[in-house]
mmCIF file of the N, C-alpha and C atoms, coordinates in Angstrom:
data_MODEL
# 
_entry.id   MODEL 
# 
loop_
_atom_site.group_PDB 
_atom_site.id 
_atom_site.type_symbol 
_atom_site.label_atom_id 
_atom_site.label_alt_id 
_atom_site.label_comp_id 
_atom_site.label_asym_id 
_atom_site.label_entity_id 
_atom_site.label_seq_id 
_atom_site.pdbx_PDB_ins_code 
_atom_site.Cartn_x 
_atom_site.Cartn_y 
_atom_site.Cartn_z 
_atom_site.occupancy 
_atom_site.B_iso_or_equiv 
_atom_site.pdbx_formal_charge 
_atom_site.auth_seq_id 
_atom_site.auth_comp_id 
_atom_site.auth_asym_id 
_atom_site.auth_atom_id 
_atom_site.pdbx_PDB_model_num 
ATOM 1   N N  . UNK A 1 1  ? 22.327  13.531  -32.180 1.00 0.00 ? 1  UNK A N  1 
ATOM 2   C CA . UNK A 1 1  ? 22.570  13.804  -30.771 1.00 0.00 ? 1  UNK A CA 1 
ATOM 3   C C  . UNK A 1 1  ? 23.638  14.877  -30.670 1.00 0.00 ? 1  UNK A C  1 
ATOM 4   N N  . UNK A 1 2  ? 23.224  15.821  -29.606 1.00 0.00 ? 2  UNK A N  1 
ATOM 5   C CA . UNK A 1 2  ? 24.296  16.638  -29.341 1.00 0.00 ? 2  UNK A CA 1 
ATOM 6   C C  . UNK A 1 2  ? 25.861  16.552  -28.789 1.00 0.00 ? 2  UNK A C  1 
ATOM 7   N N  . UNK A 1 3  ? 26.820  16.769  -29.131 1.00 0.00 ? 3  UNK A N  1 
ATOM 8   C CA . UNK A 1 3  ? 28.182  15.951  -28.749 1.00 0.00 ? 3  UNK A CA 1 
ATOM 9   C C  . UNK A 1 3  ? 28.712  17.396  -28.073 1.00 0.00 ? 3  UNK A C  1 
ATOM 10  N N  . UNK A 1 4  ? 28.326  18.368  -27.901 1.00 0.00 ? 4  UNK A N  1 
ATOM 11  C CA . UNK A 1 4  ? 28.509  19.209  -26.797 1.00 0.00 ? 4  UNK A CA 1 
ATOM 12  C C  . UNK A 1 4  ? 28.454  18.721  -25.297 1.00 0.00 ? 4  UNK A C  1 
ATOM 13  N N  . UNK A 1 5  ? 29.809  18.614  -24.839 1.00 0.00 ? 5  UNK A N  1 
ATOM 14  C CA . UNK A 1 5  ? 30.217  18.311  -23.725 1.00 0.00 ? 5  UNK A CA 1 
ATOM 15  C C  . UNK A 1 5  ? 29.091  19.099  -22.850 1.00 0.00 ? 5  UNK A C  1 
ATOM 16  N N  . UNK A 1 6  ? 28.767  20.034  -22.379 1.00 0.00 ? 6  UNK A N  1 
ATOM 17  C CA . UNK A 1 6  ? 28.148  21.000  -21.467 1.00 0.00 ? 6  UNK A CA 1 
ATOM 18  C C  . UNK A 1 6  ? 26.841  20.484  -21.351 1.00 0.00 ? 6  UNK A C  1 
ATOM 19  N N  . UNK A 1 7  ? 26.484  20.220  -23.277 1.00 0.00 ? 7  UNK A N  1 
ATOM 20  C CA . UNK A 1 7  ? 24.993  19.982  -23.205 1.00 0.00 ? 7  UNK A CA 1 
ATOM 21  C C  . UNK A 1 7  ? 24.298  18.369  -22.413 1.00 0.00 ? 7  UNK A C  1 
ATOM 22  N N  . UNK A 1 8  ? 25.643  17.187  -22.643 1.00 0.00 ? 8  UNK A N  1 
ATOM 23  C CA . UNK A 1 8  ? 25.340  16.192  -21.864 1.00 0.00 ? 8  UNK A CA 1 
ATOM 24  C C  . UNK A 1 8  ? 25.046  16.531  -20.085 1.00 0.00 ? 8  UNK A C  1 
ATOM 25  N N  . UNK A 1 9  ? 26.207  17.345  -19.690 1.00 0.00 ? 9  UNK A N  1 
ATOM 26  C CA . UNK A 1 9  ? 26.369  17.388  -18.624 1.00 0.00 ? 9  UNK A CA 1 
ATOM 27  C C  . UNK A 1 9  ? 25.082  17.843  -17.918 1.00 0.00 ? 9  UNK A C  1 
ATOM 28  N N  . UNK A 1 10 ? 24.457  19.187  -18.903 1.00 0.00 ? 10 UNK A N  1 
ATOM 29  C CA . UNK A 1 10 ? 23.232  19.737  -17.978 1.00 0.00 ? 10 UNK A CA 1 
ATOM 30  C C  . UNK A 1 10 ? 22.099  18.265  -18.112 1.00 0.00 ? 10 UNK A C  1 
ATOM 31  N N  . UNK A 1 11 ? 21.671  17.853  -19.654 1.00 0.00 ? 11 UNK A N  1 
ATOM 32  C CA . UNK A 1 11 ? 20.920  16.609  -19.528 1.00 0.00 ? 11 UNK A CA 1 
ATOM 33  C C  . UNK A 1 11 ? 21.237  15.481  -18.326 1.00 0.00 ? 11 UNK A C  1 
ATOM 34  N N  . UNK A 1 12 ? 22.390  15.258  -18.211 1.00 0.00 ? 12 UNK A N  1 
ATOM 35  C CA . UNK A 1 12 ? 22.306  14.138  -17.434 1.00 0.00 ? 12 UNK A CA 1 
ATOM 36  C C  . UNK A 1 12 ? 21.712  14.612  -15.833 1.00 0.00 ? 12 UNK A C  1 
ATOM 37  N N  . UNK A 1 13 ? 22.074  15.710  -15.951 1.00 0.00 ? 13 UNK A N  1 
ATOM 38  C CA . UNK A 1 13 ? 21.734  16.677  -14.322 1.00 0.00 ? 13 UNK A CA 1 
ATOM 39  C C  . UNK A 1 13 ? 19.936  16.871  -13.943 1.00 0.00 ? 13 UNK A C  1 
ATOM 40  N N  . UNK A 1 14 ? 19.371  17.334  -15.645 1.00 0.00 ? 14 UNK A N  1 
ATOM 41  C CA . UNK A 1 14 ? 17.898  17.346  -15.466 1.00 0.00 ? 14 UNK A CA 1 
ATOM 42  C C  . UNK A 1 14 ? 17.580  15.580  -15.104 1.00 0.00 ? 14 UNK A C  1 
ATOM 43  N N  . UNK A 1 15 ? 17.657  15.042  -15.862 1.00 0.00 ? 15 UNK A N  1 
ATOM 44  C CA . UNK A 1 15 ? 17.218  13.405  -15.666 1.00 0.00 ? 15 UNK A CA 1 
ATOM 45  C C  . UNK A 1 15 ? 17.610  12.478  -14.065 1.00 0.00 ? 15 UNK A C  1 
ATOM 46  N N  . UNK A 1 16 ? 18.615  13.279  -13.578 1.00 0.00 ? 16 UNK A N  1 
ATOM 47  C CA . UNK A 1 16 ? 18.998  12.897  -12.420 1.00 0.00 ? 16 UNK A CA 1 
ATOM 48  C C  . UNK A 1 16 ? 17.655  13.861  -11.229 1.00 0.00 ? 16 UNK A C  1 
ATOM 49  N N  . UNK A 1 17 ? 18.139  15.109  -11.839 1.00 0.00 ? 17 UNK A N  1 
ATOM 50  C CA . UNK A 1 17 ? 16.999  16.132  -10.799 1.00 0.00 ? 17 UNK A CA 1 
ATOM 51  C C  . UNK A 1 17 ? 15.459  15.152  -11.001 1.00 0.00 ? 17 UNK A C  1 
ATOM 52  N N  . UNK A 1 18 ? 14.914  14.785  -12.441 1.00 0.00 ? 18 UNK A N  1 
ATOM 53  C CA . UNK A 1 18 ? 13.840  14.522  -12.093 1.00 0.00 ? 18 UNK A CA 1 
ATOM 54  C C  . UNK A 1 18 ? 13.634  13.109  -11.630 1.00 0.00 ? 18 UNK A C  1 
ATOM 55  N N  . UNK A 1 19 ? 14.460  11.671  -11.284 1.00 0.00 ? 19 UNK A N  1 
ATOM 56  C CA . UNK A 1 19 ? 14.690  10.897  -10.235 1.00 0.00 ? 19 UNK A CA 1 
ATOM 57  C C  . UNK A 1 19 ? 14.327  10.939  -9.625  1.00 0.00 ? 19 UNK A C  1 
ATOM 58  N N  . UNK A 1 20 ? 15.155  11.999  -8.972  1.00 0.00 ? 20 UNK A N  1 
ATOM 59  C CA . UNK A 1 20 ? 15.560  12.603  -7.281  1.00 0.00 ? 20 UNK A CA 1 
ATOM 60  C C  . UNK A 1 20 ? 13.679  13.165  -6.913  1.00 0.00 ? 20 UNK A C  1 
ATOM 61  N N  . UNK A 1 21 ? 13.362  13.770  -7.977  1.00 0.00 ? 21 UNK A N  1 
ATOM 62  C CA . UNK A 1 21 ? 11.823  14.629  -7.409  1.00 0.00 ? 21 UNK A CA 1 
ATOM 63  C C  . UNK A 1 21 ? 10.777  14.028  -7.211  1.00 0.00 ? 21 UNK A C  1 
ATOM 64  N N  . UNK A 1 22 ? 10.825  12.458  -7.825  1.00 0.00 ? 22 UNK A N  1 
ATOM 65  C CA . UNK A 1 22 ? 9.752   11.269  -8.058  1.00 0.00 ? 22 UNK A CA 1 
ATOM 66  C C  . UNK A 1 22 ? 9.625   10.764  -6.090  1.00 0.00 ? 22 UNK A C  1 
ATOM 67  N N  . UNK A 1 23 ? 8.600   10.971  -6.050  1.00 0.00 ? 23 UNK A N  1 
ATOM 68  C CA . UNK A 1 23 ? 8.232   10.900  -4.699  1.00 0.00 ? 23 UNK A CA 1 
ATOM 69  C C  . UNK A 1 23 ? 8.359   9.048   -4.378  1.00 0.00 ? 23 UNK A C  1 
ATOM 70  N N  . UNK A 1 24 ? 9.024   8.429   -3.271  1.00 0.00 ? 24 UNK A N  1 
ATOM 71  C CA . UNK A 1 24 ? 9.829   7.483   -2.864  1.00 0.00 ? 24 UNK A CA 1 
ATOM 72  C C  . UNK A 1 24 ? 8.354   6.455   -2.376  1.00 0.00 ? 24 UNK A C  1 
ATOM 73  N N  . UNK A 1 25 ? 8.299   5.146   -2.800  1.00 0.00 ? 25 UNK A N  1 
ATOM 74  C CA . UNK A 1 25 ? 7.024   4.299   -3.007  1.00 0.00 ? 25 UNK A CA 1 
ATOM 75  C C  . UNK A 1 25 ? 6.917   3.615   -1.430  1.00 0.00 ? 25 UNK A C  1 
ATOM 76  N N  . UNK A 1 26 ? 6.149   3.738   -0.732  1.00 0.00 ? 26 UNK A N  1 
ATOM 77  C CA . UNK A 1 26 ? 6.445   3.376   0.758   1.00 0.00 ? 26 UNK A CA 1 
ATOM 78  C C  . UNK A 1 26 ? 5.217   2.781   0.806   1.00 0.00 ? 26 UNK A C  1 
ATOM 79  N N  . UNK A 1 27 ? 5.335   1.683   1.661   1.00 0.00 ? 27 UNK A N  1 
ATOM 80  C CA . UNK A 1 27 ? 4.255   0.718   1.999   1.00 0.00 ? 27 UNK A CA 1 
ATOM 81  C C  . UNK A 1 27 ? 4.183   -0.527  3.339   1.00 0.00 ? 27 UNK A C  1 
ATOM 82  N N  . UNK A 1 28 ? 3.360   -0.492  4.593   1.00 0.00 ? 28 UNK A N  1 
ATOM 83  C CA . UNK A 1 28 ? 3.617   -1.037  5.336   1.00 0.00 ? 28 UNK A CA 1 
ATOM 84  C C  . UNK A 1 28 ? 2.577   -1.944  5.681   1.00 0.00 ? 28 UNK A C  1 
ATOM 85  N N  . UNK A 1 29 ? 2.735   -2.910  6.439   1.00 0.00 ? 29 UNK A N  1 
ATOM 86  C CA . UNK A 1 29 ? 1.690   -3.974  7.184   1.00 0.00 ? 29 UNK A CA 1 
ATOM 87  C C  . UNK A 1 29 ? 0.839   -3.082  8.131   1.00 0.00 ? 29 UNK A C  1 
ATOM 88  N N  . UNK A 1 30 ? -0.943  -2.970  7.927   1.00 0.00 ? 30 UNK A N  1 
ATOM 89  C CA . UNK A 1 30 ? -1.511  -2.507  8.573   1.00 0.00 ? 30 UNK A CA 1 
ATOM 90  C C  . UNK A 1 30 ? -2.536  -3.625  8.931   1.00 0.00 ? 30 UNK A C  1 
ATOM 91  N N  . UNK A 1 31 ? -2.705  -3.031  10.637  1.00 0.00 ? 31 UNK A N  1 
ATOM 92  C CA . UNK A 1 31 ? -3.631  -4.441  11.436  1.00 0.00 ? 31 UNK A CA 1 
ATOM 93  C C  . UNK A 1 31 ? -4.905  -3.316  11.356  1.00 0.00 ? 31 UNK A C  1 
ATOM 94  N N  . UNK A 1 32 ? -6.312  -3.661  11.265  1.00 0.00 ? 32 UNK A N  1 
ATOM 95  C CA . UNK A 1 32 ? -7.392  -3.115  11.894  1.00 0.00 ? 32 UNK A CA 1 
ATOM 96  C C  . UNK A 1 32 ? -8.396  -3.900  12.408  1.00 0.00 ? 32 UNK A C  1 
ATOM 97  N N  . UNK A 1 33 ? -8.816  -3.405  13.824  1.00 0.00 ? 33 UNK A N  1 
ATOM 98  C CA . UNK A 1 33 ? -9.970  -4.143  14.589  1.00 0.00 ? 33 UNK A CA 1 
ATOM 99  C C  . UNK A 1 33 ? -11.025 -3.694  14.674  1.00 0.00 ? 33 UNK A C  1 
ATOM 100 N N  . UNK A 1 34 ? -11.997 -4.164  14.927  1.00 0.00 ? 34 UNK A N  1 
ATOM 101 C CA . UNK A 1 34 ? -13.072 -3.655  15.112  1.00 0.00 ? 34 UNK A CA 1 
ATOM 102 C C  . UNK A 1 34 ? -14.315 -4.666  16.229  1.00 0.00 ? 34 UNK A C  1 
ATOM 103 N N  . UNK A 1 35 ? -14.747 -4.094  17.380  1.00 0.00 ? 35 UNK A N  1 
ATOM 104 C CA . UNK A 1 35 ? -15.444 -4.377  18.102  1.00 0.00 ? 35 UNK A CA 1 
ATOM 105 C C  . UNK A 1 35 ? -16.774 -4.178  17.113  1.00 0.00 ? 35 UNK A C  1 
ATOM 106 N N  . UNK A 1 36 ? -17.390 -5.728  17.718  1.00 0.00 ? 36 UNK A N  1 
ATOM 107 C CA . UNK A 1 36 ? -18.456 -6.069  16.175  1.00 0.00 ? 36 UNK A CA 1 
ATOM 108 C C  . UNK A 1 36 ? -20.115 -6.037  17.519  1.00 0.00 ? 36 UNK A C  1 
ATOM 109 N N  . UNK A 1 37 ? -20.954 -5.747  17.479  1.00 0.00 ? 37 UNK A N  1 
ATOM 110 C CA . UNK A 1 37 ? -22.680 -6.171  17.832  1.00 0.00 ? 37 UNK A CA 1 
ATOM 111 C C  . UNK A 1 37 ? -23.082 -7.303  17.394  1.00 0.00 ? 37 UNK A C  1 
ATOM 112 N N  . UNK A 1 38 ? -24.049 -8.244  18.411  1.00 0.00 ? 38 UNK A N  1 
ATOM 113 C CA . UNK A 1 38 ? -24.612 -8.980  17.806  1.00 0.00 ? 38 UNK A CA 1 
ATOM 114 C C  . UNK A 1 38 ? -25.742 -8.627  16.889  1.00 0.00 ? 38 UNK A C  1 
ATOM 115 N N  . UNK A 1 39 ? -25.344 -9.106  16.000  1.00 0.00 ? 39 UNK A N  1 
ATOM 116 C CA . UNK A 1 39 ? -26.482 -9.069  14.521  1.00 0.00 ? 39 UNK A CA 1 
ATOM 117 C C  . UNK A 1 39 ? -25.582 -8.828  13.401  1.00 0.00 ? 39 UNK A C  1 
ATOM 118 N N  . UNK A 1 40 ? -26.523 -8.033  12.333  1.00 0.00 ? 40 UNK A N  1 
ATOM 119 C CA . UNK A 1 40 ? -25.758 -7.591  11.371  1.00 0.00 ? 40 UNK A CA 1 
ATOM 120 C C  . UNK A 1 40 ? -24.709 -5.910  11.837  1.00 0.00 ? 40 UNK A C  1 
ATOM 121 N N  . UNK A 1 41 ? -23.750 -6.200  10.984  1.00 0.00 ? 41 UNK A N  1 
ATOM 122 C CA . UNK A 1 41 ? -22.669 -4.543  11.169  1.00 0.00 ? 41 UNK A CA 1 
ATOM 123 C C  . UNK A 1 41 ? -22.257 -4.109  10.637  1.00 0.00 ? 41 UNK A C  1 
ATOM 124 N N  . UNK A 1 42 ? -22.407 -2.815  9.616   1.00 0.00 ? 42 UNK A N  1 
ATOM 125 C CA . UNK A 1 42 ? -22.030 -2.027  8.844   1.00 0.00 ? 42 UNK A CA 1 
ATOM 126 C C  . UNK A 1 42 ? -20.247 -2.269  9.251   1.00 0.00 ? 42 UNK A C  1 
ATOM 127 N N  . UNK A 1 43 ? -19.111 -2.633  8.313   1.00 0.00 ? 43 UNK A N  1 
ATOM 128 C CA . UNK A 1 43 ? -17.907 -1.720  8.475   1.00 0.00 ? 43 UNK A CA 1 
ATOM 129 C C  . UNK A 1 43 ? -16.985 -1.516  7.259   1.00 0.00 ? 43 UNK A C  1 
ATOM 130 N N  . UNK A 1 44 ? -16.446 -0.644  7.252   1.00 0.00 ? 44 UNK A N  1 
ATOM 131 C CA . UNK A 1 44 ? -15.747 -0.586  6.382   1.00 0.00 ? 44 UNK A CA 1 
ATOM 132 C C  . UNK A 1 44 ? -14.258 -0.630  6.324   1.00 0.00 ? 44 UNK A C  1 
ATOM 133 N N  . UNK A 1 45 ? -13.670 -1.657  5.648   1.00 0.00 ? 45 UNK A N  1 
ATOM 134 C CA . UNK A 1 45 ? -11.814 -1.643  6.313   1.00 0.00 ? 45 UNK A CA 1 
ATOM 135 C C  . UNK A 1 45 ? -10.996 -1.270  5.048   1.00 0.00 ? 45 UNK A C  1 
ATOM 136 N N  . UNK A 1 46 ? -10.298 -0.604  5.981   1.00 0.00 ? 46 UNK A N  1 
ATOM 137 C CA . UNK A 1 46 ? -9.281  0.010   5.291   1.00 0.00 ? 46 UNK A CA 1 
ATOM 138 C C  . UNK A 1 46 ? -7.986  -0.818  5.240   1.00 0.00 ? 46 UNK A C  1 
ATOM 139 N N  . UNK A 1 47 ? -7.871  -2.025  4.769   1.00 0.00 ? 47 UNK A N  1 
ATOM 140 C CA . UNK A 1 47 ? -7.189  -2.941  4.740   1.00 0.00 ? 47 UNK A CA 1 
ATOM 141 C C  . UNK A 1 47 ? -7.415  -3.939  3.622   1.00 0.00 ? 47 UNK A C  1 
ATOM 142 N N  . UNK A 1 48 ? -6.389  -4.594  2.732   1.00 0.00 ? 48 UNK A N  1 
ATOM 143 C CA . UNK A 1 48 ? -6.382  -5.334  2.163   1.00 0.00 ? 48 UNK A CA 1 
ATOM 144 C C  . UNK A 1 48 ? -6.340  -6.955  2.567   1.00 0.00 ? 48 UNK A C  1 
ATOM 145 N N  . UNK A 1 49 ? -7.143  -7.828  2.908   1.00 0.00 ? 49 UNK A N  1 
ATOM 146 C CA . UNK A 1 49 ? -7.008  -8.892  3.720   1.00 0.00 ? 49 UNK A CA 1 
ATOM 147 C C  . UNK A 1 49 ? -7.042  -10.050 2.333   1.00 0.00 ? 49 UNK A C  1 
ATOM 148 N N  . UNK A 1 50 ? -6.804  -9.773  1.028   1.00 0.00 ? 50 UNK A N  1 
ATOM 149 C CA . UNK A 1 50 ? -6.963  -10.874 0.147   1.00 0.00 ? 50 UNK A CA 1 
ATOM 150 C C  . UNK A 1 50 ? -5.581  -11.951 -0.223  1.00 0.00 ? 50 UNK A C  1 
ATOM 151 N N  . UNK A 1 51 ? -4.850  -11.710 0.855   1.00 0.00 ? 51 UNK A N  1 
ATOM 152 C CA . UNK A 1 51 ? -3.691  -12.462 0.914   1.00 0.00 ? 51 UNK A CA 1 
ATOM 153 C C  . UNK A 1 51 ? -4.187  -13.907 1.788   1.00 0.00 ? 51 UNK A C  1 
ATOM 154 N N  . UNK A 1 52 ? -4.893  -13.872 2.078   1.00 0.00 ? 52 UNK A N  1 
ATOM 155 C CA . UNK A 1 52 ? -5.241  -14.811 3.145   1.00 0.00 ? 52 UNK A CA 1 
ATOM 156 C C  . UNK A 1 52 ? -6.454  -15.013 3.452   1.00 0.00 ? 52 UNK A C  1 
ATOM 157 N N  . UNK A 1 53 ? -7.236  -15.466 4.208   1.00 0.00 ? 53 UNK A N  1 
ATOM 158 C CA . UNK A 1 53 ? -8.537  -16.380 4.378   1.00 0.00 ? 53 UNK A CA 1 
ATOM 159 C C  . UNK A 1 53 ? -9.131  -15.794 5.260   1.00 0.00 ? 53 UNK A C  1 
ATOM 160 N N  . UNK A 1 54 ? -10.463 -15.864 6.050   1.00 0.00 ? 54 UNK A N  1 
ATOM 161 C CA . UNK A 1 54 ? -10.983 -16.019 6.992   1.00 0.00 ? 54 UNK A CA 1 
ATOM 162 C C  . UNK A 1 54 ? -10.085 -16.529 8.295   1.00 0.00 ? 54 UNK A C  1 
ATOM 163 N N  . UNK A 1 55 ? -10.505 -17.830 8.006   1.00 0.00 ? 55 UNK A N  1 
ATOM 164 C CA . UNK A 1 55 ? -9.889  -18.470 8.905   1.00 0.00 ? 55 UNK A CA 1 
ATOM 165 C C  . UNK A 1 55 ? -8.449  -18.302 9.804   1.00 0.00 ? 55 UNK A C  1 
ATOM 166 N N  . UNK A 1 56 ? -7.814  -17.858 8.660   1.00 0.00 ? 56 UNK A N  1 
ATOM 167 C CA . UNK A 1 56 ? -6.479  -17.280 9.512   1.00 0.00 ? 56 UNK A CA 1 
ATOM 168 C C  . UNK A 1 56 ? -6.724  -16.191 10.299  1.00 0.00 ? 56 UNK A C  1 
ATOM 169 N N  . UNK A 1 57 ? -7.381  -15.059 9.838   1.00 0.00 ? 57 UNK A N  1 
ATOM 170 C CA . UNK A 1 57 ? -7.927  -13.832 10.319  1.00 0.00 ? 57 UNK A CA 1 
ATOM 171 C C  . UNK A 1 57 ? -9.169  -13.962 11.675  1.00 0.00 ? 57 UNK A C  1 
ATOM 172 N N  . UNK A 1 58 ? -9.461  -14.838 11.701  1.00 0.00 ? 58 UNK A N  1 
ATOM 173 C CA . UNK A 1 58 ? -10.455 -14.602 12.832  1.00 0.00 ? 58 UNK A CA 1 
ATOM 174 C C  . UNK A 1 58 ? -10.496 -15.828 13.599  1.00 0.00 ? 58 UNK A C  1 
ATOM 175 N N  . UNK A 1 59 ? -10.644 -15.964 14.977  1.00 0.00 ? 59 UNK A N  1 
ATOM 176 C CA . UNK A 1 59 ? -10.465 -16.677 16.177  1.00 0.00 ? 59 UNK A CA 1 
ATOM 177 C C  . UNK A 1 59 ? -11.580 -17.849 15.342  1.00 0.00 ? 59 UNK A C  1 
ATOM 178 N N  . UNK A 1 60 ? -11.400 -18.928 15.947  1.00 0.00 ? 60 UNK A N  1 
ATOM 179 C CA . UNK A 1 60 ? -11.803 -20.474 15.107  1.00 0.00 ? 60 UNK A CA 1 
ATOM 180 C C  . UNK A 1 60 ? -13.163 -20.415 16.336  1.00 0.00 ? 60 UNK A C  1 
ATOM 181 N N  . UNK A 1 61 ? -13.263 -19.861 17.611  1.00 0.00 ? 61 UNK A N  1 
ATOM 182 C CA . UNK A 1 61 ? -14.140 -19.717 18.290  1.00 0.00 ? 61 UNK A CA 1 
ATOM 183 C C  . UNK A 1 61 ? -15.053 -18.825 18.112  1.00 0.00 ? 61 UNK A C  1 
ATOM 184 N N  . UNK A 1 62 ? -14.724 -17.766 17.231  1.00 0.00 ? 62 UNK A N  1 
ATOM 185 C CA . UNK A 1 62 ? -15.752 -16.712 16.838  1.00 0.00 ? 62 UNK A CA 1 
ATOM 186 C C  . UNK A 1 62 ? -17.297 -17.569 16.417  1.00 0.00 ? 62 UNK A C  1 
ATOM 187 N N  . UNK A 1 63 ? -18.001 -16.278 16.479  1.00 0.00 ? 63 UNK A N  1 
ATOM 188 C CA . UNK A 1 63 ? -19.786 -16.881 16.062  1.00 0.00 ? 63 UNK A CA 1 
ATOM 189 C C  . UNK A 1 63 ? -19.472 -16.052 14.196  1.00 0.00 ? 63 UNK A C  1 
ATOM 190 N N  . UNK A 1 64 ? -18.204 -15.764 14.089  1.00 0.00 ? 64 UNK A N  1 
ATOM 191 C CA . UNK A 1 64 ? -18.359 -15.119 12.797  1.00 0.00 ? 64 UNK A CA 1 
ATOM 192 C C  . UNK A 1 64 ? -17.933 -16.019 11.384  1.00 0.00 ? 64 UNK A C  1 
ATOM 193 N N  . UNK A 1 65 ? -19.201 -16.345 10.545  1.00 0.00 ? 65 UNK A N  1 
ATOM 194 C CA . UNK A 1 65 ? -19.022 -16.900 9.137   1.00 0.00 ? 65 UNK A CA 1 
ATOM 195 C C  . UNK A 1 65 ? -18.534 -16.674 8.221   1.00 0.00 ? 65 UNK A C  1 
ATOM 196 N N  . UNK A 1 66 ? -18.832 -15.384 8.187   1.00 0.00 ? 66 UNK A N  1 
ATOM 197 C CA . UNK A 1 66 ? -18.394 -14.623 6.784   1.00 0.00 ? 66 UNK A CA 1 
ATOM 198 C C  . UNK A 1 66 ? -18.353 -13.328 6.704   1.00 0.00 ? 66 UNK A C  1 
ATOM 199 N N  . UNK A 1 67 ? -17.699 -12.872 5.765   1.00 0.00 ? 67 UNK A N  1 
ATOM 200 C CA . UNK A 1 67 ? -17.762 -11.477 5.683   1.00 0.00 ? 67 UNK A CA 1 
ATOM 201 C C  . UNK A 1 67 ? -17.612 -10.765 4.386   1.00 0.00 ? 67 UNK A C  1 
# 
C-alpha cells in the first residue's frame, strides 16, 4: 500500500466522489384503480399487491373472485 500522504487523500476523495454519484434508492406506496365491465377484463397493474390478499384489497361486496 501506498503510504504517500497525498496519494490516500486523492483515494479517499475518488471513493467518496463515487458514493456521492451512486444514484439514491427511492421507493413509495402506490394505489391503482381500475373501473372493471361486466364479464371478463384485460388489465394490467403496475403494482405489486403480493403483500396481502384479495380480500383485503377488494370490497367483501364485490361480484369479484379472483384475479
Amino acid at each position: 500500500m501506498n503510504s504517500n500522504p497525498i496519494f490516500r487523500v486523492r483515494a479517499l476523495l475518488a471513493i467518496l466522489a463515487l458514493f456521492l454519484a451512486l444514484p439514491a434508492a427511492q421507493a413509495q406506496w402506490q394505489k391503482q384503480s381500475m373501473t372493471l365491465k361486466p364479464g371478463w377484463n384485460a388489465v394490467f397493474l403496475h403494482v405489486d399487491a403480493s403483500y396481502t390478499n384479495l380480500d383485503a384489497l377488494v370490497d367483501p361486496t364485490s361480484p369479484i373472485k379472483e384475479i
